[in-house]
C-alpha positions in Angstrom: -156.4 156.6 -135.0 -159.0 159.4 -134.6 -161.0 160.3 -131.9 -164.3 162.1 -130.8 -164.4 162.9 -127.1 -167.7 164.3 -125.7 -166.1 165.9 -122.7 -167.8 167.6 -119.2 -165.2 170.2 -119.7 -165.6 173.8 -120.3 -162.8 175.6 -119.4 -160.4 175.1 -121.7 -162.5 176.5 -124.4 -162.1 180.0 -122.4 -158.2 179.7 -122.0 -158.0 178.3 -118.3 -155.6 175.1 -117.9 -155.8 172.0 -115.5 -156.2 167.9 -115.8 -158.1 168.6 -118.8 -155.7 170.3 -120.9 -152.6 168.4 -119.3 -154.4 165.4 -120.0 -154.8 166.4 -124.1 -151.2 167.6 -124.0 -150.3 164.1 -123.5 -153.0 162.8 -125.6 -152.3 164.4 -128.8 -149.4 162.4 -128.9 -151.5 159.0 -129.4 -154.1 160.0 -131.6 -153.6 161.5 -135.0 -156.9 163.8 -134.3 -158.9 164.7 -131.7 -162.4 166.6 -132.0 -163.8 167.0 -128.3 -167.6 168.5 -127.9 -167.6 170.3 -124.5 -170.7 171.8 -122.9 -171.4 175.3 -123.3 -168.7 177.8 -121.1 -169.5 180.2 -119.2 -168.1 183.3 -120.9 -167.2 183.2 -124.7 -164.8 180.8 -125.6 -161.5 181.8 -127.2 -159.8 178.7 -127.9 -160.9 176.3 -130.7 -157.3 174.0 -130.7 -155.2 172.7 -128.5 -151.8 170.8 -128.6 -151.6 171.6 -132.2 -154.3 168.6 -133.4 -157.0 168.9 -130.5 -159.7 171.0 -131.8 -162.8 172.0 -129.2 -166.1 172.6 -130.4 -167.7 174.2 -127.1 -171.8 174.2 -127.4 -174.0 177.0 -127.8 -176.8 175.8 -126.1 -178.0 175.0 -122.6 -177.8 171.4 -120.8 -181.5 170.8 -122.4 -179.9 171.2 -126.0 -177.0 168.9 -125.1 -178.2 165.5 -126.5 -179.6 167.3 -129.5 -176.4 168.9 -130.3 -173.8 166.2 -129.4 -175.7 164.0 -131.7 -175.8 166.5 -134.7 -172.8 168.0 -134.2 -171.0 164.2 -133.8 -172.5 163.8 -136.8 -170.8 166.7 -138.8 -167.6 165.7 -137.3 -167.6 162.3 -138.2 -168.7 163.1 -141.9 -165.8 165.5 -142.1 -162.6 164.2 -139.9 -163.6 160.5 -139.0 -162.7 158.8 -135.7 -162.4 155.2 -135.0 -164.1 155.8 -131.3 -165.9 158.2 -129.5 -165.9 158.9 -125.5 -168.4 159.7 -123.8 -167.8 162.0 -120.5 -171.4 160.7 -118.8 -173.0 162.1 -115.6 -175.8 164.3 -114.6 -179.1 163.7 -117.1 -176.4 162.3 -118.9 -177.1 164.1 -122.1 -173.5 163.2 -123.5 -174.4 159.6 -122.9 -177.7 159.9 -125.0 -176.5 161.8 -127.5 -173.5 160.0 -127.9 -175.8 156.4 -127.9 -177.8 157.9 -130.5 -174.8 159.2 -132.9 -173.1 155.9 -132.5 -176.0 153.8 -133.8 -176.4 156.1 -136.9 -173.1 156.2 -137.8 -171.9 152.5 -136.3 -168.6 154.2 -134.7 -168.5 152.6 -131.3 -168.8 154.6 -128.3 -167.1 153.7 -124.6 -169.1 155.3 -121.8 -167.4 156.8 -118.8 -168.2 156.9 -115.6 -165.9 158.8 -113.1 -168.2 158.2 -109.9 -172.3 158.1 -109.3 -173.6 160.5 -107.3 -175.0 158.8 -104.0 -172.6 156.1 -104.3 -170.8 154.6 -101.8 -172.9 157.5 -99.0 -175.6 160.2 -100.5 -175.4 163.2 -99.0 -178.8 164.3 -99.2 -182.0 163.0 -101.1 -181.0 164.9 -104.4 -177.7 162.4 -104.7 -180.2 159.0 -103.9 -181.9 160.7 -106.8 -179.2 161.2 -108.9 -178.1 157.7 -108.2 -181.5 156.3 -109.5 -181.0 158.1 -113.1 -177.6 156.9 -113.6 -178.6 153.2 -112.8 -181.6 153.9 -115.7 -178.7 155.5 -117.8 -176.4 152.9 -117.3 -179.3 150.1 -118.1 -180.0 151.9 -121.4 -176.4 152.3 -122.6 -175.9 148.5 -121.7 -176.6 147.1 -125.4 -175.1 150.7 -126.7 -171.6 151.4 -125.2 -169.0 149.3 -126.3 -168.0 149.8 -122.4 -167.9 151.3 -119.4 -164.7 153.1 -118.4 -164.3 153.6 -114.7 -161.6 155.1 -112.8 -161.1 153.3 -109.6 -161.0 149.1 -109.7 -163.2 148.8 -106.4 -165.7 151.3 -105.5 -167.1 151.3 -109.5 -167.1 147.7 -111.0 -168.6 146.5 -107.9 -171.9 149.3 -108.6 -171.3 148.3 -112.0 -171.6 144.7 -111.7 -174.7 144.9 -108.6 -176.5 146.7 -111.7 -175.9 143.8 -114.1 -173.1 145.2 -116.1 -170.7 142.1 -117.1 -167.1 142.4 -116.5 -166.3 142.0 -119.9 -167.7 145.8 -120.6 -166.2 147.3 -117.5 -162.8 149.0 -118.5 -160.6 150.4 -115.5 -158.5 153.3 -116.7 -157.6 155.7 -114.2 -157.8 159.1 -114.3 -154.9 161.0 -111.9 -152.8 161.7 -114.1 -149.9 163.5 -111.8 -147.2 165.3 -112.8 -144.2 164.1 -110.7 -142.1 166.9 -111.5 -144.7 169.3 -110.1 -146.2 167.3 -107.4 -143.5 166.3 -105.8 -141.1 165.8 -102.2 -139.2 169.3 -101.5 -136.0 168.9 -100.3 -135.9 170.5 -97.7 -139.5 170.2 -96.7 -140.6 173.5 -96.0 -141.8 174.6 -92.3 -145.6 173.8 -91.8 -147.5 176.8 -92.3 -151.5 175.0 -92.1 -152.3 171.9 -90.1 -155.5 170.4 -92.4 -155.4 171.6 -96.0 -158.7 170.7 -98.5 -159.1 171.5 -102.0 -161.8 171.1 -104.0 -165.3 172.7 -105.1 -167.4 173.6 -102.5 -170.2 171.0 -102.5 -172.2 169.2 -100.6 -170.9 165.7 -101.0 -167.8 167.1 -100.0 -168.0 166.9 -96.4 -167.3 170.6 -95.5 -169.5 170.2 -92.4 -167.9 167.4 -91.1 -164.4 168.9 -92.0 -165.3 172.1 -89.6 -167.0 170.1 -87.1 -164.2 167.8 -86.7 -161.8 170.8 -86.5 -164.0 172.0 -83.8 -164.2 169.0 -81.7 -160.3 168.9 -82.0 -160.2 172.4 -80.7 -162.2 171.2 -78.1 -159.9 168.6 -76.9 -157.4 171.2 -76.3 -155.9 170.5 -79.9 -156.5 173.1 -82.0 -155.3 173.0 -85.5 -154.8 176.1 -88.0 -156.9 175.3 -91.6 -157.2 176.4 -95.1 -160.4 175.7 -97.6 -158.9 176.1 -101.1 -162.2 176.5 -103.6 -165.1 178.0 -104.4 -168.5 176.6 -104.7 -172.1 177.3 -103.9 -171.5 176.5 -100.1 -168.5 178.6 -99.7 -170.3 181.0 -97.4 -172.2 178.1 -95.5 -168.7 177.4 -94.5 -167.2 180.2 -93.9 -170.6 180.7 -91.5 -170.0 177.6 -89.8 -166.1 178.0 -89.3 -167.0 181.8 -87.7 -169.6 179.5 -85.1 -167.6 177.4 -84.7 -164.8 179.5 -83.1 -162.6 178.7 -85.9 -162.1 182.0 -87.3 -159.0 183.1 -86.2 -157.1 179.9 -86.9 -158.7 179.3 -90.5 -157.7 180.5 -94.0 -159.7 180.5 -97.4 -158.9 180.8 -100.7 -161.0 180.6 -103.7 -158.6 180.2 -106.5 -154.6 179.0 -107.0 -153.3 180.1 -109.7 -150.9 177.6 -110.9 -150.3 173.7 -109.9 -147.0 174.7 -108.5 -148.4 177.3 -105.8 -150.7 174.3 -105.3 -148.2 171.9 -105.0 -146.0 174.1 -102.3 -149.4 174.5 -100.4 -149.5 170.4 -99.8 -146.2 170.8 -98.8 -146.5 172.9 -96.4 -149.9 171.4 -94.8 -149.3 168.1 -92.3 -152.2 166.9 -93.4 -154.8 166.7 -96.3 -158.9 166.1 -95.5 -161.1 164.5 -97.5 -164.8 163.9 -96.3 -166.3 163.1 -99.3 -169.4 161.1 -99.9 -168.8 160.0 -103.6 -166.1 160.7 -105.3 -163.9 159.1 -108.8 -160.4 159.7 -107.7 -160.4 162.3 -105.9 -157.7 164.0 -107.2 -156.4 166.5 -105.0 -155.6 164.1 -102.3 -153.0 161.9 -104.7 -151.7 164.7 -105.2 -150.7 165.9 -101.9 -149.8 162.3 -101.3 -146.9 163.0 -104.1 -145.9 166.2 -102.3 -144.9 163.8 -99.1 -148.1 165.2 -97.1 -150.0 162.1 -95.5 -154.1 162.0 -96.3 -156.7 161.7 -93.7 -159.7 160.3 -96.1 -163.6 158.6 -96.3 -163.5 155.4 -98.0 -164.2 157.2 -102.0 -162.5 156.6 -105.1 -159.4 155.5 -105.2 -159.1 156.0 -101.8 -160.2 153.1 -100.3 -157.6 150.8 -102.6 -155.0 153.4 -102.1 -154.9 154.3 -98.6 -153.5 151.8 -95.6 -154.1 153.4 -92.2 -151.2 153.9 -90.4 -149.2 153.4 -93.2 -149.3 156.2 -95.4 -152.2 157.9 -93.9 -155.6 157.4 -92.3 -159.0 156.1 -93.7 -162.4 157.3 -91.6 -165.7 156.8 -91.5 -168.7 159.0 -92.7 -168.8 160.8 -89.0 -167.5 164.0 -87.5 -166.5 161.9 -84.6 -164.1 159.1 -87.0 -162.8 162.3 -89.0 -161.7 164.1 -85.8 -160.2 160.6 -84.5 -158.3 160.0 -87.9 -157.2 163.7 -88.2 -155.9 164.1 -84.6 -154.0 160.3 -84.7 -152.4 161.7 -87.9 -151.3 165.4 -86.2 -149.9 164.1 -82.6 -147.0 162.7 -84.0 -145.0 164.5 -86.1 -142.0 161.7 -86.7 -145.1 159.4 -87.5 -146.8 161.8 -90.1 -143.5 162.6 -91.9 -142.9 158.4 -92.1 -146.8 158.4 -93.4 -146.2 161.0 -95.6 -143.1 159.5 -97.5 -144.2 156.4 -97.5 -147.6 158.4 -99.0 -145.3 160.1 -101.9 -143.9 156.7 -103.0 -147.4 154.9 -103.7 -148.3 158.0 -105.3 -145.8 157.0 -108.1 -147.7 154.6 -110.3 -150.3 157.9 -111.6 -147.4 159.8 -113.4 -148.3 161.7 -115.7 -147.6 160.3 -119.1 -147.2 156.8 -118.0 -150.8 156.8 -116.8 -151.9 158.3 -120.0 -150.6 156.4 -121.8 -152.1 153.5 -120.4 -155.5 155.3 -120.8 -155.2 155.6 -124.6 -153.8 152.3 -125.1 -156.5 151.0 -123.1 -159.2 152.5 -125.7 -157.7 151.6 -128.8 -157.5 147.9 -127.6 -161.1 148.2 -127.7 -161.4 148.8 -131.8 -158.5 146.5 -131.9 -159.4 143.1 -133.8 -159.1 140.2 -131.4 -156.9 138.7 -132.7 -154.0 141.3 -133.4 -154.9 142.7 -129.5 -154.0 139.1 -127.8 -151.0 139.1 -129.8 -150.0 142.5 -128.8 -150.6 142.0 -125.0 -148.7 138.3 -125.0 -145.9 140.3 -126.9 -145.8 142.8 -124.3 
């Protein structure tokens, strides 16, 4: 089976690696081809294949050109290579979503539309996200009769929106997308000293929560409970922060840095942080936080993602509210016991287990060629199975 993937990614077409490329390492391995449309990078790009039968075809023209050119240059793929499916990576104006809606009705090669998270959804963070939400319920109206189906990557927080906007469950595909490599992310034995009390990672956003993260840092520190920090990423509010950290008094006993250069100097980070923040507003997985829970380090999270299905307070970490003053609560519960937050935090690593790697993967492409599987042949498949 072939595939065409229109795909938010666009750093593997300028050499960098992460769950993009891992995810296509494993990929290639299901699909005889794969021909993925990325958005335009933001230096030259250098690589046009990947994993030997993955080939990237990066845009040369801005977000406004997207639908334009994922539809014409679908077209030129399909002609030459063929693919039995196409993916559509959809958020934003949704261009991909569009383009790919258009491309699929010319050519009658179904098209699967995924949607990680919605912006706004379950908490906006300001009245650009209660926009944003608005266009992807239009989006998600228009694609109804045009996407085979929705792929989401969480089995709460998503088929619920999905269904409140009239989407039947029939057309709602859960497929998750951590996709954790176990022999990376995993329990050190022995567990290195602590070197940072409250660790995040991620891009520096708003939906993210920073505010909340410093202000709950700093409500700690005024309880007499001050906690060392490190921000890992970089982002257009990465010197908001590092303001608000500095008024905040926090200076001294926080750490920033903008970029890690592999997973394992990630991975050793988690392990040595007692905890892991996540303040988010919306979020599809969120990632980072899985995997920390994988390195043994217990997660202090908002109710996002995969969170809120993953996460049992006081058993393997600690779900908050949207407020400084439930974040600080949930954080500092977490922290005053260390015998309690290493029994959360390996209780964390094994319910971190079911998103290995290629296991997980492979559940994700078996998952889309049941779609353009005959009805008949996939029942028979899934009652062998």
């Amino acid at each position: 089976m072939r595939l065409l993937m229109i795909s938010g990614d666009r750093q593997v077409a300028i050499g960098e690696t992460g769950p993009f490329h891992a995810l296509q390492r494993e990929f290639s391995r299901h699909f005889e081809r794969i021909d993925v449309i990325c958005p335009r990078p933001s230096k030259a790009p250098t690589v046009k294949v990947i994993h030997d039968n993955v080939h990237l075809h990066p845009a040369g023209v801005a977000r406004s050109g997207m639908m334009k050119y994922v539809f014409e240059k679908g077209r030129e793929l399909l002609a030459e290579h063929g693919a039995t499916l196409i993916t559509s990576h959809d958020y934003g104006w949704f261009y991909n979503g569009m383009g790919a809606a258009r491309l699929s009705k010319e050519t009658g090669v179904p098209y699967v539309s995924e949607l990680h998270h919605v912006p706004g959804h379950p908490v906006a963070a300001d009245m650009r996200e209660r926009f944003d939400k608005r266009i992807a319920r239009a989006y998600v109206r228009y694609a109804l009769s045009r996407a085979l189906a929705f792929r989401v990557v969480n089995r709460v927080e998503m088929p619920s929106l999905l269904r409140s906007w009239g989407v039947p469950d029939e057309k709602i595909l859960v497929l998750p997308s951590l996709y954790i490599d176990l022999d990376v992310f995993r329990v050190a034995d022995p567990r290195p000293a602590p070197r940072y009390d409250v660790c995040f990672v991620g891009r520096m956003v708003n939906n993210k929560g920073l505010s909340r993260i410093v202000d709950a840092l700093a409500l700690l520190a005024r309880e007499q409970k001050g906690h060392s920090a490190i921000f890992i990423g970089k982002g257009p509010l990465l010197g908001a922060t590092r303001k608000r950290v500095e008024r905040r008094g926090l200076g001294a006993s926080t750490h920033f840095i903008e970029w890690v250069a592999s997973p394992a100097e990630l991975a050793e980070i988690y392990r040595s942080s007692r905890v892991v923040v996540c303040a988010s507003t919306c979020e599809g997985g969120p990632r980072f936080t899985v995997e920390a829970m994988a390195c043994g380090t217990p997660v202090v999270s908002t109710r996002v993602g995969v969170m809120s299905e993953l996460l049992r307070s006081g058993e393997n970490g600690e779900l908050v509210d949207f407020d400084t003053a439930d974040l600080a609560r949930g954080l500092g519960k977490v922290l005053a016991d260390e015998t309690q937050r290493a029994r959360l935090g390996l209780r964390a690593a094994r319910d971190a287990q079911r998103f290995e790697y290629k296991r997980t993967i492979q559940q994700y492409a078996e998952g889309l060629k049941a779609l353009v599987t005959p009805t008949k042949v996939r029942g028979k498949a899934a009652g062998e199975a």
